[in-house]
C-alpha positions as CSV (number, residue, x, y, z in Angstrom):
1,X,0.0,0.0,0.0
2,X,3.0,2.4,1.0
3,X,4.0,1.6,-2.0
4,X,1.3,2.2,-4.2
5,X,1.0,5.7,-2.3
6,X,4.3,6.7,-3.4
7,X,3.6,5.7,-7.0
8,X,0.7,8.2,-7.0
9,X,2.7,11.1,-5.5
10,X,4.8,10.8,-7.7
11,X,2.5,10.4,-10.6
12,X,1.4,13.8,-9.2
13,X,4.3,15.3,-9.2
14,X,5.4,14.4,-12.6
15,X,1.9,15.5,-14.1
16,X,2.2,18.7,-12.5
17,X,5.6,19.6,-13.4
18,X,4.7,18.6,-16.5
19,X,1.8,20.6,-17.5
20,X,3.8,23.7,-15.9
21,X,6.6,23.4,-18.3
22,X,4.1,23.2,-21.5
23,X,2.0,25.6,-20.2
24,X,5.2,28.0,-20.0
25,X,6.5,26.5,-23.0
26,X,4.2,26.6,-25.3
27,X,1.4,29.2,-24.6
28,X,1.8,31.4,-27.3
29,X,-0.2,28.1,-29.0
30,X,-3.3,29.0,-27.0
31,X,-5.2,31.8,-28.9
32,X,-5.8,34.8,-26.8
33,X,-8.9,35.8,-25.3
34,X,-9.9,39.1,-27.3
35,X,-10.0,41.8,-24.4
36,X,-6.2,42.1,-23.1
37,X,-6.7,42.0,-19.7
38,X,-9.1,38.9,-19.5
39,X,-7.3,37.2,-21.2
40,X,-3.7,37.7,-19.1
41,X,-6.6,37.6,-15.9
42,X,-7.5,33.8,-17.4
43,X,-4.0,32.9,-18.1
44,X,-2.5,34.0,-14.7
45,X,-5.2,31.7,-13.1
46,X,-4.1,28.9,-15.0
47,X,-0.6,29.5,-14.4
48,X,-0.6,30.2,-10.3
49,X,-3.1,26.9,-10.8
50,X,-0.2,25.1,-12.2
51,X,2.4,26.1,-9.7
52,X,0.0,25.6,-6.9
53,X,-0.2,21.8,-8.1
54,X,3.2,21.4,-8.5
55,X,4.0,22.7,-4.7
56,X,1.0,20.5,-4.0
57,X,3.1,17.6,-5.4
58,X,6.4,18.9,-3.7
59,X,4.7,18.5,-0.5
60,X,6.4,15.5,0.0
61,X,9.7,16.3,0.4
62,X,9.1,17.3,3.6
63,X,10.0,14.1,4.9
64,X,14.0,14.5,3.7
65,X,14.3,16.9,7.1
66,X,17.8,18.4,6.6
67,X,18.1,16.8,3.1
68,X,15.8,19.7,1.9
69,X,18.7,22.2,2.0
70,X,20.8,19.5,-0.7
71,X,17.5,19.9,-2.8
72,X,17.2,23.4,-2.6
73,X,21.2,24.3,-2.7
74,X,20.8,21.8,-6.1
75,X,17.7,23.9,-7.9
76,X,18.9,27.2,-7.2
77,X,22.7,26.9,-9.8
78,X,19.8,25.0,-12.2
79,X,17.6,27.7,-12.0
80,X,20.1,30.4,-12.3
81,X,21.7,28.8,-15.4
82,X,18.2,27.8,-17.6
83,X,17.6,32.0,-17.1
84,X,20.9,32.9,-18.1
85,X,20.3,30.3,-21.2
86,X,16.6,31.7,-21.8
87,X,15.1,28.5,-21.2
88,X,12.1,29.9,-19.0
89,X,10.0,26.7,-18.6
90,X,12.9,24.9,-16.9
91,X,13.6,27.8,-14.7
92,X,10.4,27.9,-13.5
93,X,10.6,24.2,-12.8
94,X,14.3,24.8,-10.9
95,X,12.7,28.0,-9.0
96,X,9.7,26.4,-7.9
97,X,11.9,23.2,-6.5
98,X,14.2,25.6,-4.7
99,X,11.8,27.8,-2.9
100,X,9.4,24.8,-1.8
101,X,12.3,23.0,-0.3
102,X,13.6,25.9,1.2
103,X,10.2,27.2,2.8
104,X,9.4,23.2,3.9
105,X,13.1,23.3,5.3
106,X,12.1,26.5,6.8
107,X,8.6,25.4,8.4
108,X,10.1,22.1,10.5
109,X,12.5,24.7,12.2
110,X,9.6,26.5,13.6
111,X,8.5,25.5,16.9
112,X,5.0,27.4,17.9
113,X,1.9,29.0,16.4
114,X,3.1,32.1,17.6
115,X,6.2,32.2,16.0
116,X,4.5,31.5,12.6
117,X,2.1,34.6,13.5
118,X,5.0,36.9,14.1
119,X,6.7,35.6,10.9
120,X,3.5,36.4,8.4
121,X,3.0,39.9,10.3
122,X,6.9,40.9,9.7
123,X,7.1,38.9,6.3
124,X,4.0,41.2,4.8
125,X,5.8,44.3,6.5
126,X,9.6,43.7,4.8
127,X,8.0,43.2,1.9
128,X,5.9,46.3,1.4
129,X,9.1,47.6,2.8
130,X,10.9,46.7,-0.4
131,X,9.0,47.1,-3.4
132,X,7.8,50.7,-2.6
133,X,11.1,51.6,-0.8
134,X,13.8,49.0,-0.7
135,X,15.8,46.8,-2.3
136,X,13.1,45.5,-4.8
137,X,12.3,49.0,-5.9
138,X,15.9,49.6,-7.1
139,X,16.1,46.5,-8.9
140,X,13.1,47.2,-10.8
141,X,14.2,51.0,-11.5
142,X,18.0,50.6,-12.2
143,X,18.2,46.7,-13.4
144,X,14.9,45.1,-14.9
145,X,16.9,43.0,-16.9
146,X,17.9,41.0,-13.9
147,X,14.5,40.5,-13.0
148,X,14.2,37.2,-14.7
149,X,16.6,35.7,-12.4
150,X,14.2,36.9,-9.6
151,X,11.3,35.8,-10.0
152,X,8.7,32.6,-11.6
153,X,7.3,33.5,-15.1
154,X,3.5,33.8,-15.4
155,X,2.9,33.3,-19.6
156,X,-0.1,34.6,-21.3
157,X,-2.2,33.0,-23.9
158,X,-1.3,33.8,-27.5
159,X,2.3,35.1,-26.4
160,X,5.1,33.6,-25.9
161,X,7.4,33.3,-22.7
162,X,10.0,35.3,-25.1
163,X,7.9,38.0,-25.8
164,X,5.9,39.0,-22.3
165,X,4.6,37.5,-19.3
166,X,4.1,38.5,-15.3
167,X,6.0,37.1,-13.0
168,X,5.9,35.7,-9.2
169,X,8.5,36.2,-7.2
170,X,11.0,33.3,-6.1
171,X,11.1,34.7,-2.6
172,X,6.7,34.9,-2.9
173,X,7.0,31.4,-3.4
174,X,9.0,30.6,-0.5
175,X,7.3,32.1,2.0
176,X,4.5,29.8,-0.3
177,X,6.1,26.7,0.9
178,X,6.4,28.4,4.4
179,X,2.8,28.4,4.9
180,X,2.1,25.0,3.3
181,X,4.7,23.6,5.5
182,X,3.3,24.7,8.6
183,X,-0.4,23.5,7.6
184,X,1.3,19.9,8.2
185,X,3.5,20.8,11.2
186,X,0.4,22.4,13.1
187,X,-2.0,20.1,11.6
188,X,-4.1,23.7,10.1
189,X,-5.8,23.5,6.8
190,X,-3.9,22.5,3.6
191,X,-6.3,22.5,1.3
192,X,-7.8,25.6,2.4
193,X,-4.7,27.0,2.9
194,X,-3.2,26.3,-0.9
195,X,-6.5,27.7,-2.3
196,X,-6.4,30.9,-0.6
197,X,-2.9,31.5,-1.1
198,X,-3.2,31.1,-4.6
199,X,-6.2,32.8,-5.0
200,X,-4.1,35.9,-2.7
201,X,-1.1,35.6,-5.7
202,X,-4.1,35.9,-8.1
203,X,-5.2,39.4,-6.5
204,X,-2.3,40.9,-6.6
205,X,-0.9,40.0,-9.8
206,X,-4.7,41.7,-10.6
207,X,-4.3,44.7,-8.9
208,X,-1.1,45.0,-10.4
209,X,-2.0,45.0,-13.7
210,X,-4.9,47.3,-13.4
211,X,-2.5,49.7,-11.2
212,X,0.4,48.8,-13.8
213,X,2.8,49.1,-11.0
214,X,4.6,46.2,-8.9
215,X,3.2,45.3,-5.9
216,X,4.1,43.3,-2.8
217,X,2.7,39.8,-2.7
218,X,3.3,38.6,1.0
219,X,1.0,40.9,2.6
220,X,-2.2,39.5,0.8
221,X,-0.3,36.0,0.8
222,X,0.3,35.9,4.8
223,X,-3.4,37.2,5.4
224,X,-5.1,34.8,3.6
225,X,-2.6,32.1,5.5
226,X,-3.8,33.8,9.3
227,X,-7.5,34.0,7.6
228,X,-8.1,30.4,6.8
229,X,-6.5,29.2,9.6
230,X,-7.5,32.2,12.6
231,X,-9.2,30.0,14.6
232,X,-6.8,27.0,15.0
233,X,-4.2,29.5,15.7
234,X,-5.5,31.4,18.3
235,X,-6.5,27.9,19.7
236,X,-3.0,26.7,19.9
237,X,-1.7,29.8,21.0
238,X,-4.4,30.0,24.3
239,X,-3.3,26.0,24.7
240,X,0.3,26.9,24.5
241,X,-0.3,29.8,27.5
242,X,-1.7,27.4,29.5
């Protein structure tokens, strides 16, 4: 049976990274919705959709414990090199690997509720932090050409990954894994939990391209975390006092 379970997780896994990679790969192939912004609305849902799956499938990999960090330390020269050679769809792949094992590696190291809590509050802050102000802000004013190295490529239908696409960022997705991690430390919602998350990515990526301006992804992302799962951690938090 254990073996059988493994088969299918990794059937999973495969599928998903799969259909990521030819969605990224080859969705200039897709005709195009006719009104712009529906139809980069439509494709961004497909595409968070598709990296939500595959972290879905990376889940996993939280069993390797300290192994994570050979995973993650592995996927990040990958992903650096397939950008530097233009080959977007196996980035994405490489990116995706790295931050989910980092966040997962991240997520057993935390011991409480609380400390979760604190992290989403002061994650949401640094981050507004640096794309209005920071470091983020100076990247995408003095260096845009770097940003592909940055961040997960979001294709559109009708165009290719050459030509345009939004993006995600790497560091988004870590905090991604983060959360999903600590839904199976603290027993909270998964399901719940990778459905609002991605649904929180979808927003801003919206809100974004209506404001056309960059905007911070962790605040929305760590509130919809805290929101699906308020009640079970003020629950441990009040058991924890006790």
């Amino acid at each position: 049976m254990a073996d059988l379970v493994s088969v299918r997780r990794l059937s999973f896994l495969l599928a998903a990274g799969a259909a990521l990679y030819l969605f990224t790969a080859v969705s200039d192939v897709v005709p195009a919705l006719p009104w712009f912004r529906a139809n980069v609305m439509v494709s961004l849902a497909c595409a968070l959709t598709l990296i939500a799956l595959f972290v879905v499938g990376l889940a996993p990999l939280r069993a390797l414990g300290h192994r994570l960090l050979a995973v993650a330390s592995v996927a990040l020269p990958l992903a650096m090199l397939s950008t530097y050679l233009g080959w977007l769809p196996a980035s994405n792949l490489a990116k995706v690997v790295f931050a989910v094992a980092l966040g997962l590696w991240l997520a057993a190291q935390i011991e409480s509720l609380r400390v979760i809590a604190v992290i989403a509050a002061v994650a949401a802050l640094v981050d507004i932090y640096s794309v209005f102000l920071g470091p983020t802000r100076a990247l995408l004013s003095h260096a845009p050409q770097t940003l592909p190295y940055f961040a997960v490529a979001l294709t559109w239908f009708g165009y290719s990954y050459r030509e345009a696409y939004s993006a995600i960022g790497t560091s988004d997705l870590i905090f991604f894994g983060l959360y999903l991690g600590a839904a199976f430390v603290f027993r909270l919602r998964r399901a719940a939990t990778v459905v609002v998350m991605t649904a929180s990515f979808l927003v801003t990526v919206a809100l974004a391209l209506w404001g056309f301006s960059a905007l911070p992804a962790l605040p929305l992302l760590s509130a919809a975390f805290l929101a699906v799962n308020a009640d079970l951690l003020w629950k441990g938090r009040r058991a924890a006092d006790r």
